[in-house]
N, CA, C and O atoms as CSV, one atom per row, in Angstrom:
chain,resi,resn,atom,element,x,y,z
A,1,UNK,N,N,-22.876,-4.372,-11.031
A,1,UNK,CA,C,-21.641,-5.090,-11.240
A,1,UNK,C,C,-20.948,-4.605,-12.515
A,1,UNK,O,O,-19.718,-4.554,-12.518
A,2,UNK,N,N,-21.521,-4.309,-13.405
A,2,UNK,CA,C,-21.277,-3.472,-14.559
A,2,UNK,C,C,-20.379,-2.604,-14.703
A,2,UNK,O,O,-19.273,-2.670,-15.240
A,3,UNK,N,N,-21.162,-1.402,-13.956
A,3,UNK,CA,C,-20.739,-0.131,-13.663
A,3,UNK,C,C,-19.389,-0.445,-12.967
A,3,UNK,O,O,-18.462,0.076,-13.587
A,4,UNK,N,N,-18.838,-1.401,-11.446
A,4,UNK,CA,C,-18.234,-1.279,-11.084
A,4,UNK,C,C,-16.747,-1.748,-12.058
A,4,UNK,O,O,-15.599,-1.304,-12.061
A,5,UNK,N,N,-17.481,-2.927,-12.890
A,5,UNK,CA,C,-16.516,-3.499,-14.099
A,5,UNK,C,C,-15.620,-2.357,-14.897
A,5,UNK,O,O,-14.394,-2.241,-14.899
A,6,UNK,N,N,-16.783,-1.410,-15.690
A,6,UNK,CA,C,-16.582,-0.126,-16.199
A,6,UNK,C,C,-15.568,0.363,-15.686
A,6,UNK,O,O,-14.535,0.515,-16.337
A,7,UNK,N,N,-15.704,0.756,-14.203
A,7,UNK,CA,C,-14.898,1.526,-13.600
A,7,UNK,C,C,-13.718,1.321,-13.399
A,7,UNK,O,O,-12.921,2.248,-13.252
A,8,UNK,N,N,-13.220,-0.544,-13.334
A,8,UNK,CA,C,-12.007,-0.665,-13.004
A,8,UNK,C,C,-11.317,-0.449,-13.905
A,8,UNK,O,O,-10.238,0.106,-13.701
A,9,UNK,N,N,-11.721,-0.827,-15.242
A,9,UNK,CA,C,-11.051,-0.754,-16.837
A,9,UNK,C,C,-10.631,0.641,-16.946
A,9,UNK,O,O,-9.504,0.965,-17.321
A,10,UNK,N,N,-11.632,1.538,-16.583
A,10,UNK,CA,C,-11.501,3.075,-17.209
A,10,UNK,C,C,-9.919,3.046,-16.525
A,10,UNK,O,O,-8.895,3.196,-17.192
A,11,UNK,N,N,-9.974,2.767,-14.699
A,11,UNK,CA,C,-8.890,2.956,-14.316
A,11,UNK,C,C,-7.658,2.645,-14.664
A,11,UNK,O,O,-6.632,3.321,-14.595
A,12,UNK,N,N,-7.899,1.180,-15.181
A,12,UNK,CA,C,-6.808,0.328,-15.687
A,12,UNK,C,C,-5.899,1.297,-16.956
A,12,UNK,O,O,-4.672,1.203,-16.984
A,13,UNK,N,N,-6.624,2.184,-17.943
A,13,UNK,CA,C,-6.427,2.327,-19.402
A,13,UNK,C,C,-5.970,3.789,-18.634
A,13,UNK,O,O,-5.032,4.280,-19.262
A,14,UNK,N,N,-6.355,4.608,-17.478
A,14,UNK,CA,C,-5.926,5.620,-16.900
A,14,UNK,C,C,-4.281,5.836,-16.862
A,14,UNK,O,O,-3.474,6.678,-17.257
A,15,UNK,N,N,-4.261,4.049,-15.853
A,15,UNK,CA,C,-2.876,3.978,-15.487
A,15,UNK,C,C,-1.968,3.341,-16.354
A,15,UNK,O,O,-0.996,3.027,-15.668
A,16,UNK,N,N,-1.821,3.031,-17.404
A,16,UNK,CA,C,-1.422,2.926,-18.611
A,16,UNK,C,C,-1.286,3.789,-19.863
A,16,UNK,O,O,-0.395,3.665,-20.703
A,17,UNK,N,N,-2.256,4.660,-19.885
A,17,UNK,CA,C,-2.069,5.844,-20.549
A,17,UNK,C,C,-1.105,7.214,-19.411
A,17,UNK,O,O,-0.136,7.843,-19.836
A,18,UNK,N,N,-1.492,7.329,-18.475
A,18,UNK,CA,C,-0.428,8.163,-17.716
A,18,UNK,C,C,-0.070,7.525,-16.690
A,18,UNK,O,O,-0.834,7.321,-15.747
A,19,UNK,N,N,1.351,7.054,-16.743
A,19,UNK,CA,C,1.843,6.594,-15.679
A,19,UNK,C,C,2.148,7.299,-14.081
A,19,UNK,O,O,2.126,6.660,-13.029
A,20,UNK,N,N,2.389,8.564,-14.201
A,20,UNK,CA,C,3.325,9.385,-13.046
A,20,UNK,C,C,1.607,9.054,-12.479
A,20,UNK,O,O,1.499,8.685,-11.310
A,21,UNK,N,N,-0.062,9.236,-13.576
A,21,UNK,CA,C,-0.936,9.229,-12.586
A,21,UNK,C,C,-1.623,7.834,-12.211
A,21,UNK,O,O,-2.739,7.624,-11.735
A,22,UNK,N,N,-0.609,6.950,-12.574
A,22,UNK,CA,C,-1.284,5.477,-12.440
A,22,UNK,C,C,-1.629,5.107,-10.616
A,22,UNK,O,O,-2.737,4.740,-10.227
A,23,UNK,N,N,-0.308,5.325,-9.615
A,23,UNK,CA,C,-0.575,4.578,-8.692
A,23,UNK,C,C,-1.459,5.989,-7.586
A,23,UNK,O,O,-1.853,5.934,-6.421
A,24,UNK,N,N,-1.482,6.718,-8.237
A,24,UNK,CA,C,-2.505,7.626,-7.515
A,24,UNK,C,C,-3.700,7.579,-7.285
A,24,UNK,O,O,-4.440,7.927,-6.365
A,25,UNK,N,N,-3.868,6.776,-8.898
A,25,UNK,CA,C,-5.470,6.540,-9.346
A,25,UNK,C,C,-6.036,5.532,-9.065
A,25,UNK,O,O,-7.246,5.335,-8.948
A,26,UNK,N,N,-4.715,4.462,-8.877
A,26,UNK,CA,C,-5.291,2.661,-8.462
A,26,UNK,C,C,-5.055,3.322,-7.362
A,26,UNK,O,O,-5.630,4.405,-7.471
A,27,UNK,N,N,-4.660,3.267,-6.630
A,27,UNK,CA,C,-4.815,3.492,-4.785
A,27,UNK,C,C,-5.959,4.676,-4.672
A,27,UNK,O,O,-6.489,4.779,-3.565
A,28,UNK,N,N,-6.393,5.583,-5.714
A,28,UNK,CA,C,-7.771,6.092,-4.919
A,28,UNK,C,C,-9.067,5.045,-5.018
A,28,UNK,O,O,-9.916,4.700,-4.197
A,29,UNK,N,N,-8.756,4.622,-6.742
A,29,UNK,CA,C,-9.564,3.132,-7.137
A,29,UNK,C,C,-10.122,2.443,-5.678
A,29,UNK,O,O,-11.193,2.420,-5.072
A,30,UNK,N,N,-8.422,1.766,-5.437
A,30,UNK,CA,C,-8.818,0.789,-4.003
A,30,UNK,C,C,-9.287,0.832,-2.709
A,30,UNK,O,O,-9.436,-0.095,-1.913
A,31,UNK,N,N,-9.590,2.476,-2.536
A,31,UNK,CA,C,-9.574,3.170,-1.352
A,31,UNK,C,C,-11.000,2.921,-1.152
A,31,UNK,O,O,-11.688,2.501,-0.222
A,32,UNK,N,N,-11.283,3.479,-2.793
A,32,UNK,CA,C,-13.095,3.734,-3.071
A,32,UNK,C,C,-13.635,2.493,-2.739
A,32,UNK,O,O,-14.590,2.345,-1.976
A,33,UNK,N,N,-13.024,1.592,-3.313
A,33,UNK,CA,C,-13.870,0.174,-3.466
A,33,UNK,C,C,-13.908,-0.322,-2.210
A,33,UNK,O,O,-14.862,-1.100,-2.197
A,34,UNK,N,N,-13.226,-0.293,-0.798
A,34,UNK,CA,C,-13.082,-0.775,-0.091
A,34,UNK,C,C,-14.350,0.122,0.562
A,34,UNK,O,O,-15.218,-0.400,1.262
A,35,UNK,N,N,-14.324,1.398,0.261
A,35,UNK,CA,C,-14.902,2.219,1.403
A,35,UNK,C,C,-16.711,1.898,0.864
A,35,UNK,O,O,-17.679,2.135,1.586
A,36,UNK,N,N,-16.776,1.411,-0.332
A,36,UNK,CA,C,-18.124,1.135,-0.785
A,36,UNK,C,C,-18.479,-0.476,-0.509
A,36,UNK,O,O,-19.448,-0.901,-1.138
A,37,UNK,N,N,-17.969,-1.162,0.139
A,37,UNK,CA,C,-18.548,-2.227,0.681
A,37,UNK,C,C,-19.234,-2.554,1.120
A,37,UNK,O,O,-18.836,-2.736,2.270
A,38,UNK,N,N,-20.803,-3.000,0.989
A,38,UNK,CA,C,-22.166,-3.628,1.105
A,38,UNK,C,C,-23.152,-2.836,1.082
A,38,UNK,O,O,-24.157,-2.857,1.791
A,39,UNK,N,N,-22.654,-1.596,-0.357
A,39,UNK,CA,C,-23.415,-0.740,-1.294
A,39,UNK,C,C,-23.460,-1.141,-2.230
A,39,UNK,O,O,-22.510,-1.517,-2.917
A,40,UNK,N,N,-24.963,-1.165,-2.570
A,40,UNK,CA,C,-25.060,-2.053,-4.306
A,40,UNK,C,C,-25.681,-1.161,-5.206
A,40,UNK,O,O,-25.830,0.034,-4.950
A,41,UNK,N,N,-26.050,-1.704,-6.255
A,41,UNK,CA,C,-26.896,-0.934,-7.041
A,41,UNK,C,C,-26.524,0.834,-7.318
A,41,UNK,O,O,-25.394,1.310,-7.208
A,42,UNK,N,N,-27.569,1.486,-7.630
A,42,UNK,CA,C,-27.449,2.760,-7.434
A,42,UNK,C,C,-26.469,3.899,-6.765
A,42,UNK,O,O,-25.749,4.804,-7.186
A,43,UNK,N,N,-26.866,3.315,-5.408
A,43,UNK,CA,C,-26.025,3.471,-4.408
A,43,UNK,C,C,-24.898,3.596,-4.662
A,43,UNK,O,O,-24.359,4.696,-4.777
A,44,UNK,N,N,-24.320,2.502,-4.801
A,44,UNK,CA,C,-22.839,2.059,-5.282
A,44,UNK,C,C,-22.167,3.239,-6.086
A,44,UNK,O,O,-21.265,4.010,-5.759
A,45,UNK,N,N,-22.858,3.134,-7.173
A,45,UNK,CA,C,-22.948,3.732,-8.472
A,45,UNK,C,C,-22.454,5.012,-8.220
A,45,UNK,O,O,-21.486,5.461,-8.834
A,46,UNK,N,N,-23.225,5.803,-7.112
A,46,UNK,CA,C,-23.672,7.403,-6.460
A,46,UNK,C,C,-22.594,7.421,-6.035
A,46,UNK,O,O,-21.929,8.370,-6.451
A,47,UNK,N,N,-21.803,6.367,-4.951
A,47,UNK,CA,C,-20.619,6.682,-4.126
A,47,UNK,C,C,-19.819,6.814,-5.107
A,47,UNK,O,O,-19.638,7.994,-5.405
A,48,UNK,N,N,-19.100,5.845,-5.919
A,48,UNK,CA,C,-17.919,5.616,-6.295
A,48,UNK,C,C,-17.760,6.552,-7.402
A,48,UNK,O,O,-16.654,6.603,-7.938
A,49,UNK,N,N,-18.812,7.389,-7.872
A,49,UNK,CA,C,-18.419,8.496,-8.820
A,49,UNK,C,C,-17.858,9.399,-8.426
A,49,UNK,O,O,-16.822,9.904,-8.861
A,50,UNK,N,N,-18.934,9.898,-6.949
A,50,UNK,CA,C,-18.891,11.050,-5.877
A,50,UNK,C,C,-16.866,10.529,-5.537
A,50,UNK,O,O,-15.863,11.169,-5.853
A,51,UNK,N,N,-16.948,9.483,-4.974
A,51,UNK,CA,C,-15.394,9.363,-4.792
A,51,UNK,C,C,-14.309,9.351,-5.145
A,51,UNK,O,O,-13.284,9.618,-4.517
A,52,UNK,N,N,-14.545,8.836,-6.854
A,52,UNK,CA,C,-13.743,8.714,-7.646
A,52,UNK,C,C,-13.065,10.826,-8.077
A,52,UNK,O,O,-11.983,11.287,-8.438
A,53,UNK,N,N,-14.100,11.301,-7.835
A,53,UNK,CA,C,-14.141,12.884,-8.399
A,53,UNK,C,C,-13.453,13.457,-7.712
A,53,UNK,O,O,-13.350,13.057,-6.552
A,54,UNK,N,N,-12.759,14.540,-8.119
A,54,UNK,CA,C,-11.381,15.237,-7.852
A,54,UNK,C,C,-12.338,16.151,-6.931
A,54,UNK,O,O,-11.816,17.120,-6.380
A,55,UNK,N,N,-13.576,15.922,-6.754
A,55,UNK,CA,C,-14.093,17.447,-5.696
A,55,UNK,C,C,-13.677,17.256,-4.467
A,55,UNK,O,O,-13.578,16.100,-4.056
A,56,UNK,N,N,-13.442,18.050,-3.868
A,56,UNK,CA,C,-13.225,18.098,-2.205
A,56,UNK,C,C,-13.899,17.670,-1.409
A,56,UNK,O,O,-15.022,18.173,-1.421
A,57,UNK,N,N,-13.716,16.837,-0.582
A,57,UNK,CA,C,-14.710,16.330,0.600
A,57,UNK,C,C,-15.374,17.962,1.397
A,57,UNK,O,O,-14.727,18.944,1.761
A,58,UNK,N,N,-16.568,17.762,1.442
A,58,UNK,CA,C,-17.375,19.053,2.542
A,58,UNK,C,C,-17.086,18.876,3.981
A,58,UNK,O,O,-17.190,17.870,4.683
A,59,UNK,N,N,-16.644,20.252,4.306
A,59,UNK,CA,C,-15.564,19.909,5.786
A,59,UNK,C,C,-17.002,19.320,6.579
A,59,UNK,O,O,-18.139,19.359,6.108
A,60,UNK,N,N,-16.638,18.835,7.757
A,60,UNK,CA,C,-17.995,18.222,9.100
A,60,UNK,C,C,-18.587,19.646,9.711
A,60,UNK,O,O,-17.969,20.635,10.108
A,61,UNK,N,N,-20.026,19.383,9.641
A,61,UNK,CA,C,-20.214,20.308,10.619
A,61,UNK,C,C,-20.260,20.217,12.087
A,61,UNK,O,O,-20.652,19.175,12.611
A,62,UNK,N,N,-19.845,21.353,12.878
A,62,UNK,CA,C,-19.643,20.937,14.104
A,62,UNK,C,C,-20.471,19.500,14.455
A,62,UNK,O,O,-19.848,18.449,14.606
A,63,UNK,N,N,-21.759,19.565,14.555
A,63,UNK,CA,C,-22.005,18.394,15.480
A,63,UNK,C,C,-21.765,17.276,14.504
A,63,UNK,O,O,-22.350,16.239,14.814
A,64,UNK,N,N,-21.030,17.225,13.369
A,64,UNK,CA,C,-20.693,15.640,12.959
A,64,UNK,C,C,-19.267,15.577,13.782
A,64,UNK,O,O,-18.607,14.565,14.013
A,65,UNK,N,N,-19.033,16.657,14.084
A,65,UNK,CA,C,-17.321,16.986,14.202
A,65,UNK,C,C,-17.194,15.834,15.862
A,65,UNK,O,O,-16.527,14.851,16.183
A,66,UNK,N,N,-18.690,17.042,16.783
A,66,UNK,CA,C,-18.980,16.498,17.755
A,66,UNK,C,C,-19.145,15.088,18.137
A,66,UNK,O,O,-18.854,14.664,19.255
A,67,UNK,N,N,-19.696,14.257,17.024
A,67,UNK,CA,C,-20.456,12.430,16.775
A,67,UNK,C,C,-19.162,11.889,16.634
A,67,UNK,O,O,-19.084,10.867,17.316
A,68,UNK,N,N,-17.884,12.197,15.906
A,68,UNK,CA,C,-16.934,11.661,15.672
A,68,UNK,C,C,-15.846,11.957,16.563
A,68,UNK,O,O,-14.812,11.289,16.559
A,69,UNK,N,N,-16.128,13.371,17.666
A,69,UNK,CA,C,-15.128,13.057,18.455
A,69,UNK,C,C,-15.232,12.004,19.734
A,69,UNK,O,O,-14.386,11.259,20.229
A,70,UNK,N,N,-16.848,12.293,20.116
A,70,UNK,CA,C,-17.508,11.491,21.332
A,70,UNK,C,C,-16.755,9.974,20.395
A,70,UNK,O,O,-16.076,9.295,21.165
A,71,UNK,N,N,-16.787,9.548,19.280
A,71,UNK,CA,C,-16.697,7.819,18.750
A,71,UNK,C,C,-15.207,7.603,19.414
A,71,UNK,O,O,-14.914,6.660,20.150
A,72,UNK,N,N,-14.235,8.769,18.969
A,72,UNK,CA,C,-12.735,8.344,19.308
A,72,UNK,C,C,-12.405,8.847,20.927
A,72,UNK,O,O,-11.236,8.859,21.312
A,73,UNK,N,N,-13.510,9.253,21.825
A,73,UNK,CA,C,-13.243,9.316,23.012
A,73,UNK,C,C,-13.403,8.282,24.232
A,73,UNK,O,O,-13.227,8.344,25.449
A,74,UNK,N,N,-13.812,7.321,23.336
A,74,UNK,CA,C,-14.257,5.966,23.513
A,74,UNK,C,C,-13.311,5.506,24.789
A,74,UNK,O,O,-12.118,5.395,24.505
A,75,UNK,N,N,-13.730,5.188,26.333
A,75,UNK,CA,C,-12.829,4.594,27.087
A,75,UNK,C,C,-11.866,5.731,27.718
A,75,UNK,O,O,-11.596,5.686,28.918
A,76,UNK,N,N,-11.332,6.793,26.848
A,76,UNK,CA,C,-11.439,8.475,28.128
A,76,UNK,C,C,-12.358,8.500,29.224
A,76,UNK,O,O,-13.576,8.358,29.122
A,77,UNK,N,N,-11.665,8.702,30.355
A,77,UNK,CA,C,-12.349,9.564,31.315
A,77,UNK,C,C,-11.657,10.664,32.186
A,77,UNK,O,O,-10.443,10.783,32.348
A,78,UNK,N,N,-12.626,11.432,32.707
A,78,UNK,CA,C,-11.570,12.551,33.673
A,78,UNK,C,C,-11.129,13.324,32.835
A,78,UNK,O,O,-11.792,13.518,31.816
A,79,UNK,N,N,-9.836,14.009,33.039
A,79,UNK,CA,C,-9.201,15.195,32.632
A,79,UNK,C,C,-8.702,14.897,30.888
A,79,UNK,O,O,-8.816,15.728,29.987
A,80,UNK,N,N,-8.065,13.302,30.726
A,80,UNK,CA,C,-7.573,12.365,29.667
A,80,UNK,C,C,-8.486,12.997,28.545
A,80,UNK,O,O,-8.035,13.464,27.499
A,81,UNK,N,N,-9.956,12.954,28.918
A,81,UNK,CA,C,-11.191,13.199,28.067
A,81,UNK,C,C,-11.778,14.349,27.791
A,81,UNK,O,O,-12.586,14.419,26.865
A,82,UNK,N,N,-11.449,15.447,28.575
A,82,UNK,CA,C,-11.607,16.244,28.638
A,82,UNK,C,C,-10.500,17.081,27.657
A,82,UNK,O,O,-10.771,18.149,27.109
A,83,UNK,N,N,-9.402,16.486,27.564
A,83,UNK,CA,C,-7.904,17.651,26.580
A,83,UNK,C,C,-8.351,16.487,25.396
A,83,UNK,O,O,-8.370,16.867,24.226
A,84,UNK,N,N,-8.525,15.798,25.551
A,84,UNK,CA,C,-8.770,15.057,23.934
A,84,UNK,C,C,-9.556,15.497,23.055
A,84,UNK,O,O,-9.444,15.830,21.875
A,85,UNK,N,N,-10.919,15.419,24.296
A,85,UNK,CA,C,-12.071,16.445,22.809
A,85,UNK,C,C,-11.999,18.032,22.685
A,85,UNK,O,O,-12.576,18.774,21.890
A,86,UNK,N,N,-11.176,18.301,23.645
A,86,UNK,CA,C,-11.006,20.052,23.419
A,86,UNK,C,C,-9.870,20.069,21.877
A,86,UNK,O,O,-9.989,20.859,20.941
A,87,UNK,N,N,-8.911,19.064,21.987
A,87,UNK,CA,C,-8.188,18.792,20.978
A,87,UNK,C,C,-8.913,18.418,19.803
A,87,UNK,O,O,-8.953,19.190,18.845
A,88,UNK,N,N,-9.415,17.453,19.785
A,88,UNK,CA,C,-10.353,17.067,18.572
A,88,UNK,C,C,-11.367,17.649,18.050
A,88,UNK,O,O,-11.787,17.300,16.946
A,89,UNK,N,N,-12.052,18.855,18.917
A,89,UNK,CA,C,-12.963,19.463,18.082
A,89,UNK,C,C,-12.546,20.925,17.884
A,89,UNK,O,O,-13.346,21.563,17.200
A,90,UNK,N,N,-11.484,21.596,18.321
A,90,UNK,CA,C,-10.593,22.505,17.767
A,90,UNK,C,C,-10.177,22.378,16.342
A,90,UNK,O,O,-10.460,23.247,15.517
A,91,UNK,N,N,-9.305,20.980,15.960
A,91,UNK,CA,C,-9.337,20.818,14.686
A,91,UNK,C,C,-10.709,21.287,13.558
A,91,UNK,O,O,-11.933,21.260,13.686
A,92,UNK,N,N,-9.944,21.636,12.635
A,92,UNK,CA,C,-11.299,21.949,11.648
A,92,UNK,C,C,-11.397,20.966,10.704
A,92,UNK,O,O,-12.450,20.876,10.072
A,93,UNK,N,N,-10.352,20.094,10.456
A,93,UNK,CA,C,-10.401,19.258,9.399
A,93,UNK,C,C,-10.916,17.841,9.257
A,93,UNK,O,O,-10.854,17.268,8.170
């Protein structure tokens, strides 16, 4: 609870010390915090640094690409399902 305390302040004094980077930083802030919900401890800790950090997300490898297109093919069938995931796993991003 600490750490997450820490974190909002740092942000707070972020967006007050540079404004043009204030609502960039509270909306990645809020993005993080939402996306770390019913991670505690450590955990927590691990995500919201990893998220907070300007590094690049690591693209999916195919078969995550694969797990996440089968999730949004959900209720496709036939041909519908067939151009969707040829579409969706073409993408690289």
């Amino acid at each position: 609870m600490r750490n997450a305390i820490a974190v909002v302040i740092a942000a707070l004094a972020v967006s007050f010390a540079l404004p043009g980077l204030a609502s960039t930083q509270t909306d990645k802030m809020s993005a993080c915090n939402q996306q770390a919900a019913g991670k505690k401890g450590d955990e927590r800790k691990a995500f919201m640094s990893s998220c907070l950090s300007n590094a690049p997300a690591k693209p999916m490898t195919q078969q995550e690409r694969m797990t996440d297109c089968n999730k949004q093919a959900t209720g496709k069938k036939g041909d519908e399902r067939k151009a969707f995931m040829s579409s969706c796993l073409s993408n690289k991003g």
